[in-house]
C-alpha positions as CSV (number, residue, x, y, z in Angstrom):
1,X,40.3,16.6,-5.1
2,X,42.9,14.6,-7.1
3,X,42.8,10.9,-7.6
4,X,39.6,9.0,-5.5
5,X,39.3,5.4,-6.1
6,X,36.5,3.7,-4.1
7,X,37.3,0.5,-2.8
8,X,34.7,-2.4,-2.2
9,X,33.9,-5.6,-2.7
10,X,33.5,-9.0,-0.7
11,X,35.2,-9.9,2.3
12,X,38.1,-11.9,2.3
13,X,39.0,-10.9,-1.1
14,X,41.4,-8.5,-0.7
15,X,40.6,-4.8,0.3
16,X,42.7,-4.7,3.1
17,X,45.8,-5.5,1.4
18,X,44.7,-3.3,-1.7
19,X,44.3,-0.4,0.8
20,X,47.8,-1.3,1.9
21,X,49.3,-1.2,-1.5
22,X,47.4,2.4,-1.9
23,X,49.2,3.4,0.8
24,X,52.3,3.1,0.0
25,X,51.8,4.9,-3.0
26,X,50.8,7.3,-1.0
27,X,47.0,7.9,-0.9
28,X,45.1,9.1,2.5
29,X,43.1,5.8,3.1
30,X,39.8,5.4,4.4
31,X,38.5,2.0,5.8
32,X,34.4,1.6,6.7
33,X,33.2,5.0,5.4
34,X,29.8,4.8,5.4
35,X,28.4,5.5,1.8
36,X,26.6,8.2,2.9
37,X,28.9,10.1,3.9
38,X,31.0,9.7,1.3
39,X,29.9,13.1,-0.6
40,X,30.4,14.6,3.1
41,X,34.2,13.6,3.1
42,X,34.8,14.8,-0.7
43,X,33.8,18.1,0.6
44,X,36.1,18.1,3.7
45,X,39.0,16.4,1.5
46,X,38.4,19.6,-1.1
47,X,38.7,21.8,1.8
48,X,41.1,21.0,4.2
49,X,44.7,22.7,3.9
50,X,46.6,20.1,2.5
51,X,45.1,19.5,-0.8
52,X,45.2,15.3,-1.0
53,X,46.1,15.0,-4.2
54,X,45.1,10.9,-3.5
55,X,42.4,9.4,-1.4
56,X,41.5,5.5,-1.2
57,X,38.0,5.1,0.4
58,X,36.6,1.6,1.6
59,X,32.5,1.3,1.4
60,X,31.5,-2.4,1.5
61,X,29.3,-4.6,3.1
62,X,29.9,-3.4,6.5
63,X,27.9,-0.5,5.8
64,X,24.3,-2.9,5.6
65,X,21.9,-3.9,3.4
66,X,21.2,-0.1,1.8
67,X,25.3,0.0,0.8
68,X,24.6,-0.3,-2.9
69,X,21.4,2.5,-3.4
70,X,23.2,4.6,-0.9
71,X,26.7,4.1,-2.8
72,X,25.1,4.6,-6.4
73,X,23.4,7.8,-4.8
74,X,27.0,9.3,-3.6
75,X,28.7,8.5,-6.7
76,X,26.0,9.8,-8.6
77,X,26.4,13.4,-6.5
78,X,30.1,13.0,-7.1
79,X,29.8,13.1,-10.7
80,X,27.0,16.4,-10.8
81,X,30.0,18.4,-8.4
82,X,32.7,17.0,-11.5
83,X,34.8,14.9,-9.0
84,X,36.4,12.7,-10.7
85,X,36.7,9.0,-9.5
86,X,37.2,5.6,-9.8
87,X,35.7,2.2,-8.0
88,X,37.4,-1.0,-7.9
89,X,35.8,-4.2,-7.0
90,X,37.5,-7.1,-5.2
91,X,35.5,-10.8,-5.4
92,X,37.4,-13.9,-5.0
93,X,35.4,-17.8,-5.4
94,X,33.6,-18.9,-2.2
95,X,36.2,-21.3,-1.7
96,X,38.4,-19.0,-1.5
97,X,36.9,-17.1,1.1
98,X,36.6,-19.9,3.4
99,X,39.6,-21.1,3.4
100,X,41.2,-17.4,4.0
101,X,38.8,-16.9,7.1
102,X,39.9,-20.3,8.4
103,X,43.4,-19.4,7.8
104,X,43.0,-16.0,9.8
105,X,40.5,-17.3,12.2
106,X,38.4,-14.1,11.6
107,X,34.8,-13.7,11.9
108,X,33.2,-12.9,8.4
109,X,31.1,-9.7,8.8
110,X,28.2,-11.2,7.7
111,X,28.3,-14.7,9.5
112,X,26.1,-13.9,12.8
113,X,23.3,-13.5,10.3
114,X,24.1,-17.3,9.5
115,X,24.7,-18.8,12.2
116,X,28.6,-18.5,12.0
117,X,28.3,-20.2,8.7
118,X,30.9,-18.6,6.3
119,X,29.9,-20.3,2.8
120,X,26.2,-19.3,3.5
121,X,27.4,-15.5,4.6
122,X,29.7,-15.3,1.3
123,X,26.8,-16.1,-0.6
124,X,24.5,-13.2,0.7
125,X,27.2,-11.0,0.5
126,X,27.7,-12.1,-3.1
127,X,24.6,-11.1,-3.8
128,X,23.8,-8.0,-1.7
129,X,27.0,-6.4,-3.1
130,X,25.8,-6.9,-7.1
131,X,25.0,-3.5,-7.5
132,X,28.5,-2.1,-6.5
133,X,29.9,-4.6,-8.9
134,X,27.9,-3.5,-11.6
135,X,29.2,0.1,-10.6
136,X,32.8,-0.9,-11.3
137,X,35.7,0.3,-12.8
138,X,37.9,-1.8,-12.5
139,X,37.2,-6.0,-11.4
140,X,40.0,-8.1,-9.6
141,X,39.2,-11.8,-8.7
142,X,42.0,-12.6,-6.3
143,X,40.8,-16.4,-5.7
144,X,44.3,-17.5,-7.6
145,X,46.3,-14.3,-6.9
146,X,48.8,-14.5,-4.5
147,X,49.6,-10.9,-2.1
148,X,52.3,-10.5,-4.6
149,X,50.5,-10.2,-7.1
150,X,47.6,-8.3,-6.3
151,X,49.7,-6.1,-4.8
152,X,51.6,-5.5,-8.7
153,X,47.7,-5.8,-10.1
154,X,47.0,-2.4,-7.9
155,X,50.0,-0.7,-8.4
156,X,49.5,-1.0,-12.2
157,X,45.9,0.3,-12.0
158,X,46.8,3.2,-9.8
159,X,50.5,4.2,-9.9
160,X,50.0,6.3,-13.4
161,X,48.2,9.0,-15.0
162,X,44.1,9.1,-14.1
163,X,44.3,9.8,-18.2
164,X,46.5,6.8,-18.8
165,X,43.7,5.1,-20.6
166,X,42.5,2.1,-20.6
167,X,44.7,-0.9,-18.8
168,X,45.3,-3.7,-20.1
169,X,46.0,-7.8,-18.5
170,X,46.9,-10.8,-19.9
171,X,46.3,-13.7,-17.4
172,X,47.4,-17.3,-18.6
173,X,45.4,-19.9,-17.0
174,X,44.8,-23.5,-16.8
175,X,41.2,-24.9,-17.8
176,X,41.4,-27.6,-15.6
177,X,41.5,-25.1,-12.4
178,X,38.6,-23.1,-14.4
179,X,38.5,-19.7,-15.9
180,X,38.8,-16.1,-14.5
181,X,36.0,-14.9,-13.5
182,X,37.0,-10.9,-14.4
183,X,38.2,-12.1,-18.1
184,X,36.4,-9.9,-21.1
185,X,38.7,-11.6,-23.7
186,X,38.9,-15.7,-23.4
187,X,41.6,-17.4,-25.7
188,X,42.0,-21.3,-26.0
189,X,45.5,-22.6,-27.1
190,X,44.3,-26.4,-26.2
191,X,44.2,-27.0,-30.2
192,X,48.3,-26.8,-30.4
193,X,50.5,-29.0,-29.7
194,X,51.3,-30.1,-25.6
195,X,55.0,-29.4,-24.6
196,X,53.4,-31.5,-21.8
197,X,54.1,-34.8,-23.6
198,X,57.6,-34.7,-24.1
199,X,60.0,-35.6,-21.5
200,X,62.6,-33.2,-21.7
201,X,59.7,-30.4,-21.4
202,X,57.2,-31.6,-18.9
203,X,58.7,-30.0,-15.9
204,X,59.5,-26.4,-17.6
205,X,57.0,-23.6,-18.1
206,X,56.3,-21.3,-20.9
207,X,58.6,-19.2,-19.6
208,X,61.8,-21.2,-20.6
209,X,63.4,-21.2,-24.1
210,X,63.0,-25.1,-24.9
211,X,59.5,-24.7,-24.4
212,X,58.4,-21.8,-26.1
213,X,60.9,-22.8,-28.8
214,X,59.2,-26.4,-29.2
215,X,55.7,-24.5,-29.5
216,X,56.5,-22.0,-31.8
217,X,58.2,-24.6,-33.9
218,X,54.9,-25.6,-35.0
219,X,53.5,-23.5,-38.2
220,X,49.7,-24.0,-36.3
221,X,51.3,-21.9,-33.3
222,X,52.5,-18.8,-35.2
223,X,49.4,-18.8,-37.3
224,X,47.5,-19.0,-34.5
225,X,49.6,-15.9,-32.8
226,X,49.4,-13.8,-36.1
227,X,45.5,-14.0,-36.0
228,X,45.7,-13.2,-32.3
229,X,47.6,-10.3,-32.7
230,X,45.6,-9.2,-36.0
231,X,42.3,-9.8,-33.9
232,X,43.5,-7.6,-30.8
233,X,45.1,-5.0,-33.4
234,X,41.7,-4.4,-34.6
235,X,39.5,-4.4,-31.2
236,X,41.6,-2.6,-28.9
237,X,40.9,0.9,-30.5
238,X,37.4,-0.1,-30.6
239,X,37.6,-0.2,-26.4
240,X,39.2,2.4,-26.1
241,X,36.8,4.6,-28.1
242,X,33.9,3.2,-26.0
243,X,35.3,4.1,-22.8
244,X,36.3,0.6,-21.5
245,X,39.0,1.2,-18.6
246,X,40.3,-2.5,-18.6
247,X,40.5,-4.9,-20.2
248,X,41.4,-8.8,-19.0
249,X,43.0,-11.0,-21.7
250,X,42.9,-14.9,-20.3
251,X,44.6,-17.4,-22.7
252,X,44.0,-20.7,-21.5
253,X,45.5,-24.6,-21.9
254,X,45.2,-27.1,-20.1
255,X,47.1,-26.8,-16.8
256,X,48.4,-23.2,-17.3
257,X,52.4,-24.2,-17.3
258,X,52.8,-24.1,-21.1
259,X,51.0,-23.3,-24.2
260,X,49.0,-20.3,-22.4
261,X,52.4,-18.7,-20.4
262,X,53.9,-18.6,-23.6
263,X,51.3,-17.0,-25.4
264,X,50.2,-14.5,-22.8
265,X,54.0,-13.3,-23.0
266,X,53.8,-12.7,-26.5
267,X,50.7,-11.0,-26.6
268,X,51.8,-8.9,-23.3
269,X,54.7,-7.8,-25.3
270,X,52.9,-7.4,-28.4
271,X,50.2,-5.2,-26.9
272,X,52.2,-3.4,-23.8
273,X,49.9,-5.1,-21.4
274,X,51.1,-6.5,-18.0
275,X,51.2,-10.0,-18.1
276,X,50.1,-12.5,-15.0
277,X,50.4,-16.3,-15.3
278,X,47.8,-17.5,-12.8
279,X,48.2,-21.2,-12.5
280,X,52.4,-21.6,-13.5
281,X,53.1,-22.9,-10.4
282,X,50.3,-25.4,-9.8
């Protein structure tokens, strides 16, 4: 079997439009497997006629309380028969979840359990789907992404090499609208000075030339950026030798529009990473 990238995590963060994106690429998706038969369907995938050089399986909550031993179990098999694999986990912030669910005016899985109460059925999910988390490759939180962008966010994870090597985001952000929850690396560019305050620059972003020209017209900026870049120089090997498959650069200011774009796009071209600027719009 080729490339096999279990999907799972919470509902309503995402999976069905990550399976989408999978498909297109052109893996054979599965939705609702149960876990325990996902060793089962390896076999059959290794044996039927066609070879699938991709598959895309979904194993979440659906599956009952037992999904995580029974999951860890499989994977664990998996590894002893030398397939190959990767798991990505979807999450998003509770709010988030409720307010997709009202959108769709879908049930949540989970929510007869509760009563029909979603923010009480996201919270046992939460927790019930721990173990998988911990299993992870690969961590999306999807509360700020828009179907866009996680669509680019899977396509980057999966369209390469399985030996590609580790994979590497920076996300700007805005403190005030809190920070990713799927960040390894936090940066905080609120010590520099705040295109905010001046007129001419308020309504721009880190994205246009005035603005990151005004920034990096300050010595404290560049200084900043050269330690940054030294910093990341030095620690990204060190990931890389240990394994790590990605790795989530956030660099933060205050509202996400200017200090933190700018920066994310010069350590995004720095490093080769792809760049996402979560909060640019709000």
């Amino acid at each position: 079997m080729g490339n096999t990238v279990f999907i799972t995590g919470m509902s309503g963060a995402g999976k069905s439009r990550a399976i989408n994106a999978l498909e297109d690429m052109g893996y054979y998706c599965v939705d609702n497997l149960p876990a325990s038969l996902a060793t089962t369907f390896a076999d059959l995938v290794a044996q039927s006629r066609d070879k699938l050089s991709n598959v895309a399986i979904v194993i979440d909550s659906r599956d009952g309380e037992n999904v995580g031993v029974e999951l860890s179990t499989a994977l664990r098999e998996l590894s002893e028969r030398n397939v190959e694999y990767k798991v990505l986990f979807l999450e998003a912030s509770t709010a988030a979840v409720v307010r997709r669910y009202r959108e769709t005016r879908r049930r949540h899985p989970l929510a007869r359990s509760t009563g029909g109460d979603v923010v009480r059925a996201t919270e046992n999910e939460r927790r019930l789907l721990m173990p998988l988390r911990s299993m992870a490759d690969y961590i999306i939180d999807t509360s700020n992404l828009s179907p866009v962008q996680l669509r680019e966010r899977i396509v980057s994870l999966f369209s390469g090499s399985k030996d590609a090597g580790i994979m590497i985001s920076c996300v700007s952000f805005g403190f005030k609208f809190g920070i990713p929850t799927d960040a390894d690396l936090v940066f905080d560019v609120r010590c520099l000075p705040n295109p905010f305050y001046v007129d001419e620059l308020k309504h721009q972003t880190g994205l246009d030339e005035p603005v990151k020209k005004f920034i990096f017209s300050h010595q404290s900026a560049n200084d900043f950026l050269e330690h940054l870049f030294d910093f990341l120089d030095y620690t990204l090997p060190l990931y890389t030798e240990e394994g790590k498959s990605q790795l989530v650069i956030a660099i933060g200011c205050t509202g996400g529009r200017h200090r933190s774009v700018a920066f994310a796009e010069a350590v995004a071209e720095h490093i080769g990473a792809e760049v996402v600027h979560r909060d640019i719009t709000k």
